[in-house]
VOGU-3710 file (C-alpha; in Angstrom, 3 decimals, decimal comma):
1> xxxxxxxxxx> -84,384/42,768/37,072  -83,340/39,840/39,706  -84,870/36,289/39,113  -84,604/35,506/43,082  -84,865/31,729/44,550  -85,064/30,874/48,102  -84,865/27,599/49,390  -84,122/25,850/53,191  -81,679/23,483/53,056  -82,015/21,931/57,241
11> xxxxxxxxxx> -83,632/24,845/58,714  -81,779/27,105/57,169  -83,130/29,596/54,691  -80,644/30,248/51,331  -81,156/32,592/48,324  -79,449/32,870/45,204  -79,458/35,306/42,877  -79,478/35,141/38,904  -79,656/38,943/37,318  -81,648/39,176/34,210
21> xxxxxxxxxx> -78,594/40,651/32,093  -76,715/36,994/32,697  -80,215/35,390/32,344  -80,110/37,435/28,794  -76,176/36,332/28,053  -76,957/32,659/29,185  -79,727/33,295/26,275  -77,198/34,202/23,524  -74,664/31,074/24,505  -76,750/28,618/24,372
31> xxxxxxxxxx> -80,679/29,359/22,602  -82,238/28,107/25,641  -85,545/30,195/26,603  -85,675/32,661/29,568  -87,998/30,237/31,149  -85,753/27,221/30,458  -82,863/29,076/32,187  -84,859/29,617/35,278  -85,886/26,086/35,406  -82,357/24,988/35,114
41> xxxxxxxxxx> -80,669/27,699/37,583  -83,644/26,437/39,830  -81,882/22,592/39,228  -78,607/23,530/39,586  -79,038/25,300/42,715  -80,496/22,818/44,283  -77,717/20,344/43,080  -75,202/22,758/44,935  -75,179/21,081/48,275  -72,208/23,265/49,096
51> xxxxxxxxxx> -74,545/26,292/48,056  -71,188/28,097/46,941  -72,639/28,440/43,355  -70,900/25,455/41,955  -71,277/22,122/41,553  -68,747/19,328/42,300  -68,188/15,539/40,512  -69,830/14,587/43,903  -72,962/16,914/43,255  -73,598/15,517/39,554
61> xxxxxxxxxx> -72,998/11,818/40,933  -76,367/12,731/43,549  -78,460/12,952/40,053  -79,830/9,316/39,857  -79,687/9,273/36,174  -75,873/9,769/35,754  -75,546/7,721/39,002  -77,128/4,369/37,544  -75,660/5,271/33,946  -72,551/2,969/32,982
71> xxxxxxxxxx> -71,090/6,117/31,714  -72,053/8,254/34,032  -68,801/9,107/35,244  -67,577/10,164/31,811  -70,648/12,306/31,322  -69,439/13,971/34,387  -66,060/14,188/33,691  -66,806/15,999/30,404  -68,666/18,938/32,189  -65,011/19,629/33,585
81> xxxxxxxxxx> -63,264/19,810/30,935  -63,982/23,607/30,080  -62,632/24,726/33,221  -59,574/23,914/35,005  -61,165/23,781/38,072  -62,936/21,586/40,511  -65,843/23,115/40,302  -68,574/23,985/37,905  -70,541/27,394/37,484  -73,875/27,670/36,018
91> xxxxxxxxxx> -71,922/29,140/32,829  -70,216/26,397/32,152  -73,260/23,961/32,934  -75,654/25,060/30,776  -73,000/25,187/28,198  -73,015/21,675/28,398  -76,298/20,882/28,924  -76,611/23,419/25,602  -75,106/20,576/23,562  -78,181/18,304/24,837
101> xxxxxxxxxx> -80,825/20,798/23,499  -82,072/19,514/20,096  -80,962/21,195/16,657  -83,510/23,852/15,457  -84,914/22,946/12,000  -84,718/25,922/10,492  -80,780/26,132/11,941  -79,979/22,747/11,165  -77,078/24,597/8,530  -75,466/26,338/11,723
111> xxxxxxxxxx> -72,279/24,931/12,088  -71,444/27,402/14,773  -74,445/26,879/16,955  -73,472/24,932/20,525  -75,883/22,116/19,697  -74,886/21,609/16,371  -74,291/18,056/15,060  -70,716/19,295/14,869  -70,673/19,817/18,448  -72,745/16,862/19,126
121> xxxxxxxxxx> -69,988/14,829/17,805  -67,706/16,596/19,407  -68,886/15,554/22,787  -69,760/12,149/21,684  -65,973/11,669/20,498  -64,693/13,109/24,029  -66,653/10,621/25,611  -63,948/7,455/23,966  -60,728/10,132/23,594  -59,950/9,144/27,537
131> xxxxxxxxxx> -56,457/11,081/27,046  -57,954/13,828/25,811  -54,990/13,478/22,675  -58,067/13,741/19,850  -57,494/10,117/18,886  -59,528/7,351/19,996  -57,042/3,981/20,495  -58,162/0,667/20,329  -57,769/0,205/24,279  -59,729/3,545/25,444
141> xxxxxxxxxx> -62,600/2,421/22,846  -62,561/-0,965/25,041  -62,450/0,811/28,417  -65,291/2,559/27,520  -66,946/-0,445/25,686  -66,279/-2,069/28,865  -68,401/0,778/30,883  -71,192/0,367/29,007  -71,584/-3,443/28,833  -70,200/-4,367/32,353
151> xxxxxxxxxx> -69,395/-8,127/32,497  -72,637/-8,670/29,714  -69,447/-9,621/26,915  -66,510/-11,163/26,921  -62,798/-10,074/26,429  -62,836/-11,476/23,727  -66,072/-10,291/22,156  -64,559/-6,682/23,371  -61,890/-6,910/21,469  -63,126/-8,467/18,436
161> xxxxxxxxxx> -66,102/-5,091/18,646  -62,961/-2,778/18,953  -60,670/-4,589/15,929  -63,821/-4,478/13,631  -64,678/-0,365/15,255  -61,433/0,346/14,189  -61,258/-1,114/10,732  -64,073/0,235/9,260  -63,486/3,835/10,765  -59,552/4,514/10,455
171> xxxxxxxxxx> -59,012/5,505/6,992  -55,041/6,523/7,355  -54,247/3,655/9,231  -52,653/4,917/12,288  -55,127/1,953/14,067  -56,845/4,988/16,109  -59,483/6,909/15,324  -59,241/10,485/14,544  -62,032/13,179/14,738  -62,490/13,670/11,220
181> xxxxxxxxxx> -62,545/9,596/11,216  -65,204/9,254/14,047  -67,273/12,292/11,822  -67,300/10,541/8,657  -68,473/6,782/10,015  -71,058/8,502/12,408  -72,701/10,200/9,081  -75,302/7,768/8,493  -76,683/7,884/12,017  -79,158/10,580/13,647
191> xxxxxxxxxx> -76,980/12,311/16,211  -79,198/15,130/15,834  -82,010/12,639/17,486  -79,929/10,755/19,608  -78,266/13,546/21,606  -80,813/15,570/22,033  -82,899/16,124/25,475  -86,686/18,288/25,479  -86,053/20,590/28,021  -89,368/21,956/29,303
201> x> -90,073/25,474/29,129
//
């Protein structure tokens, strides 16, 4: 069983092809529904200006929600970090989107599931760890602080956000913020809620 697509991109007609046993795997990865995965594929192929079955930074920046979002670019940025390359397969995009989907109630004890608040958290803390060294420093939690409020705050305000950020959250007093750090002062709040996109099915 092929799920076929055809669009025309300037004249031209273009089909790609999903088979249902990668529809079916796509399933196990990442809980979305058959008819969710369609939807998507239909999405991403359309994001594919290249129609090579990948998607560049450029083709994500097209997508006027990430391209008005202050941190937009990091949003991208973390889609790449599975892969070494410059390029992203449907795979590895709706593993990442997976993290978006919201957390089944009666799964919300799966540790292991991709949209776990685990891995919620785990994206969420990417999104300050610039370096990628799993610590968040004082000055990447102001670059990104910066991102998101623009010129709205000053310097000063900045830093005095990312002094007090850091304070109440490093508990070994290395002045950065570690994983299991970023975990335990992000308990309180509803990351289940607040990373969590309704895909339609």
């Amino acid at each position: 069983d092929i799920v076929h697509f055809r669009f025309s991109k300037m004249g031209s007609r273009a089909s790609l092809l999903l088979r249902q046993e990668e529809i079916e795997q796509i399933q196990r990865e990442t809980g979305f529904s058959h008819n969710q995965i369609t939807r998507l594929y239909s999405r991403f192929t359309s994001l594919d200006k290249g129609q090579n079955g990948a998607l560049s930074r450029e083709d994500f920046l097209r997508i006027p929600e990430l391209a008005i979002n202050p941190l937009g670019e990091r949003v991208v940025q973390l889609f790449f970090l599975e892969g070494e390359d410059e390029q992203v397969n449907f795979r590895q995009y709706m593993r990442t989107l997976a993290r978006f989907r919201p957390v089944d109630p009666n799964q919300k004890n799966d540790i292991d599931g991709v949209n776990s608040r685990e891995k919620k958290l785990e994206f969420a803390f990417r999104m300050y760890d610039l370096d990628q060294d799993s610590k968040i420093s004082r000055d990447e939690l102001l670059q990104v602080l910066r991102m998101m409020v623009g010129v709205n705050i000053s310097e000063e305000q900045l830093g005095s956000i990312a002094d007090r950020t850091i304070l109440e959250a490093d508990t070994d007093g290395d002045q950065r913020i570690s994983f299991e750090e970023f975990c335990k002062a992000m308990e309180r709040s509803e990351v289940e809620q607040k990373m969590s996109v309704r895909f339609l099915d």
